[in-house]
N, C-alpha and C positions, 0 to 999 in steps of 0.2 A: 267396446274397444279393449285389447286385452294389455293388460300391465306394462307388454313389453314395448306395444306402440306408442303410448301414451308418454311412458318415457321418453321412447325416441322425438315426441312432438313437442314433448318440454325443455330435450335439448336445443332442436332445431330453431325453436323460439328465443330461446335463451343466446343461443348465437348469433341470430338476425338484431335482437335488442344488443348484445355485446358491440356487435358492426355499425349500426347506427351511433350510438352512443361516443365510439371511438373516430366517428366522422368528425364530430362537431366539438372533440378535445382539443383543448383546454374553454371551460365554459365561466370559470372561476380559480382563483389563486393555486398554484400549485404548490405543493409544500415538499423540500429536500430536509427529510434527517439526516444530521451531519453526526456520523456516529463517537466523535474526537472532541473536547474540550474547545473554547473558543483561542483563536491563535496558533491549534494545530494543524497539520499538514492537510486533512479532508477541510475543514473548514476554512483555512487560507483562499485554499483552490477555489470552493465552490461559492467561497461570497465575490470573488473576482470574476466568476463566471456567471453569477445569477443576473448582474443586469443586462447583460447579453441575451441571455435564457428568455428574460423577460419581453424581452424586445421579439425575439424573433418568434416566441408564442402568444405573445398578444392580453396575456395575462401575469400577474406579475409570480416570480418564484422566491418564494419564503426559504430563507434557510433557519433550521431549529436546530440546536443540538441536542444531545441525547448521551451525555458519553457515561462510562462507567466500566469496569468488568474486562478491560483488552475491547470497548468497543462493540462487545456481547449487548449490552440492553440496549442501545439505539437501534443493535441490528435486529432484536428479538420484537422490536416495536414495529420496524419495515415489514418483517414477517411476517408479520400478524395483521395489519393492513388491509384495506378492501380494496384488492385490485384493476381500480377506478382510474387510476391515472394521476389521483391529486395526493398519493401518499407516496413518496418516491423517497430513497438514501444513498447513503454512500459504504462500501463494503473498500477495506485498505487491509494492507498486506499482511497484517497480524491474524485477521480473521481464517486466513486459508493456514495458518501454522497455529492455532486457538484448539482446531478441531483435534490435535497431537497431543497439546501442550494441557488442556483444562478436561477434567472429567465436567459429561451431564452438558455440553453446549446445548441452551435451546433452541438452537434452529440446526438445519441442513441445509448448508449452503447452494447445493447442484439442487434439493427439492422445493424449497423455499423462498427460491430467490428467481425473479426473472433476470439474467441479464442485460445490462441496455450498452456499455460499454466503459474502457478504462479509460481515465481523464487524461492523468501524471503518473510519471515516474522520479522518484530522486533517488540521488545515489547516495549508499555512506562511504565512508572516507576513512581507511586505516591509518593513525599516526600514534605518534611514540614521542614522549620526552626528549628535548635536544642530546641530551647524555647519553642515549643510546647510541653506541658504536656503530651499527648497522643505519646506511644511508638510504638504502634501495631496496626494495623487494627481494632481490636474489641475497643479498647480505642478511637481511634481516632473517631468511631461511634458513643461512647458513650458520648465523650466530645463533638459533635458536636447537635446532638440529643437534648442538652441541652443550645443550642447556635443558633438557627433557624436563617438564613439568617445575622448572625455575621460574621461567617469566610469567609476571602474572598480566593478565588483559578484564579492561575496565568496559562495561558495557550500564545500559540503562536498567538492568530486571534481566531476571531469569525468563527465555521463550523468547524475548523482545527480537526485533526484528535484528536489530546490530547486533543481540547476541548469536542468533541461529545465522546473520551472516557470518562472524566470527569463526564458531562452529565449522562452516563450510568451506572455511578460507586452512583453517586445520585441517580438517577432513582430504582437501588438495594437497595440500604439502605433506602432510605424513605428520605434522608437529604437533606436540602435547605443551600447553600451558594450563598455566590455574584461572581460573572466571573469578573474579568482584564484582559481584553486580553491586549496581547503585540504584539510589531511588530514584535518579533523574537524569538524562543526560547531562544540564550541567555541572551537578556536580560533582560526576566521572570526571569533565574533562577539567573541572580544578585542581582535583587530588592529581592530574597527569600532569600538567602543569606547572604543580608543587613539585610534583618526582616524586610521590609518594606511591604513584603505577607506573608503571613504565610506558605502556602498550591503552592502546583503545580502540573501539569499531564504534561512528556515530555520524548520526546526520550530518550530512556537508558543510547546511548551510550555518550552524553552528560551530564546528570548527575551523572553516575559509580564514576566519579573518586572524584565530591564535598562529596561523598556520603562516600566514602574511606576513605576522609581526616578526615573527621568528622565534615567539612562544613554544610553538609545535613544530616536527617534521612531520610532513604527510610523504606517505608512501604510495597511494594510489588509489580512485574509485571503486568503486564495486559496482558500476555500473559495464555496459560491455561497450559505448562508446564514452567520449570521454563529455564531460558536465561542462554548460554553456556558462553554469556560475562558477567554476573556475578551470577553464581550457589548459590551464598552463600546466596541470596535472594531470598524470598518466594513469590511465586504468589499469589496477592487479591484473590483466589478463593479457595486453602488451607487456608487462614487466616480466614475461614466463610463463604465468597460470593461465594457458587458453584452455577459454569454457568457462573459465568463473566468473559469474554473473550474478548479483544478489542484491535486487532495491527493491526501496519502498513504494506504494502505487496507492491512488487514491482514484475510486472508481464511482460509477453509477448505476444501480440496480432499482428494481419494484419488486412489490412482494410476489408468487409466484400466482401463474395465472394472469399475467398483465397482458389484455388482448394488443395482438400483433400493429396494429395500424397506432396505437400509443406507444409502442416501442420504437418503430421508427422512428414518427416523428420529435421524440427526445432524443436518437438517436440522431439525428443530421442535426437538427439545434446544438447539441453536444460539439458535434463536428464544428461546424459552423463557429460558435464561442473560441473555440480552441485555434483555429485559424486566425481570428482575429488580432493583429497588429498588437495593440495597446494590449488584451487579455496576454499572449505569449511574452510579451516582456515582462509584464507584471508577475507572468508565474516562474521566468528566466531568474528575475532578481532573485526569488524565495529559494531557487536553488533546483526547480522543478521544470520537468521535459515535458510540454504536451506528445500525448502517446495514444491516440483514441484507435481503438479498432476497427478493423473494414466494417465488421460486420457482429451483427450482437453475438452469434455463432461462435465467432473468431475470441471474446471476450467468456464465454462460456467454457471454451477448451480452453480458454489461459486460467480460467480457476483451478477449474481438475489437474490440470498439468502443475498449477503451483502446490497444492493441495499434495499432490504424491511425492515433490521435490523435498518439503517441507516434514513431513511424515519420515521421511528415511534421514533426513539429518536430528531431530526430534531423537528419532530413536539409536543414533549413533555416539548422542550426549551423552543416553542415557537419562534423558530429564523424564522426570514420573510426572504422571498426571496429577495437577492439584485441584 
């Protein structure tokens, strides 16, 4: 038998044993890397969703974290995986602006990664010190407009998700401010608070309730409909800026090569979780939209399409690669 067939009969094998194999998934505990700290947004989601997961595959789903690096080593650990079915993660929205922002990322997201689909989305939330003059959107433009490279805006880190939405809330308007980044969202949003920044871009669900008090003004989501954790605020793209859209998303992938018949069915489990009553309130409270897509397909194009979005605001900062 010559080289060439031999191969083709070690494939043919190899995919009849892949097909079997994926019949009789899940046969033992499935494990999700949660690529985020515990208490962040990827792991929020997925331990509210695991005993669901569990239920509806019959084996139970472990959540582990893994964070470190922008969420780089949990996802470098997914990557590297045998794509079995029982090593599964979570890839969020920093990881598609990572590949702009960091030299040397050890993985490729589009080759690396099979996609299975997006969980959540949350939105951040632009607000400012009550002292600011400016009430609304169009004002806040119009007082900035006339203030070039004056007002300074507070985000969590340089690349961070509020900052490159920030970025692109600039980029819309035409306006120039100065960035502070901080080491942490909260304590961005104290020094704004204090009036010691004026301006900030940051998770929702973190600034809702200064926003309540009367601490903060919020000017509006950055989501493109408006947030179930608080309706009563307007998205930046009603306020004028239609087209601006810019949240955080907490997703579910395997490492690449995860045969098709284990795709689905984490994929309609997914679904299924995320439909559930109790689970969609539970992620409502945290400030988070279930958002899953038709099709893993559909989850696959929203990387790359986030991936190019993120790349050109990236290099409109000017942020260098660290």
């Amino acid at each position: 038998m010559s080289f060439g067939l031999r191969a083709m009969g070690a494939l043919l094998l190899a995919v009849a044993v892949t097909g079997a194999f994926a019949a009789t998934w899940p046969e033992r505990p499935v494990r999700i890397i949660v690529t985020s700290q515990p208490g962040g947004g990827s792991d929020t989601t997925f331990r509210v969703l695991a005993p669901r997961l569990t239920e509806y595959l019959g084996q139970q789903v472990i959540v582990e974290n893994r964070a470190g690096v922008s969420g780089n080593i949990g996802a470098e650990a997914i990557a590297r995986a045998t794509p079995d079915g029982y090593t599964l993660g979570t890839l969020f929205s920093s990881h598609t602006s990572n590949v702009a922002v960091m030299k040397n990322v050890p993985f490729d997201i589009v080759r690396d990664f099979t996609p299975i689909t997006n969980a959540v989305t949350m939105a951040n939330i632009l607000f400012s010190h009550p002292s600011l003059p400016a009430k609304n959107v169009k004002e806040l433009v119009a007082f900035a407009k006339t203030r070039p490279d004056q007002l300074q805006y507070a985000t969590s880190g340089v690349g961070s998700n509020a900052h490159l939405s920030m970025v692109l809330f600039l980029n819309t308007t035409g306006l120039t401010m100065v960035h502070v980044p901080y080491r942490s969202t909260p304590s961005g949003v104290t020094d704004v608070i204090a009036g010691h920044v004026p301006l900030m871009m940051s998770n929702i669900l973190v600034a809702v309730p200064h926003v309540r008090s009367g601490r903060l003004r919020a000017y509006g989501v950055t989501s493109a409909a408006r947030s179930s954790a608080a309706p009563e605020l307007p998205t930046i793209a009603e306020m004028g800026l239609k087209g601006y859209e810019a949240v955080q998303w907490y997703s579910l992938v395997g490492p690449a090569n995860l045969p098709r018949d284990i795709v689905m069915k984490m994929h309609a489990a997914m679904l299924r979780g995320l439909q559930d009553p109790g689970v969609r309130k539970r992620l409502n409270d945290d400030g988070a939209e279930p958002t899953p897509n038709a099709t893993p397909e559909e989850f696959g194009a929203m990387l790359k399409s986030e991936m190019a979005k993120w790349a050109k605001v990236v290099k409109s900062a000017g942020i260098k690669e660290e």
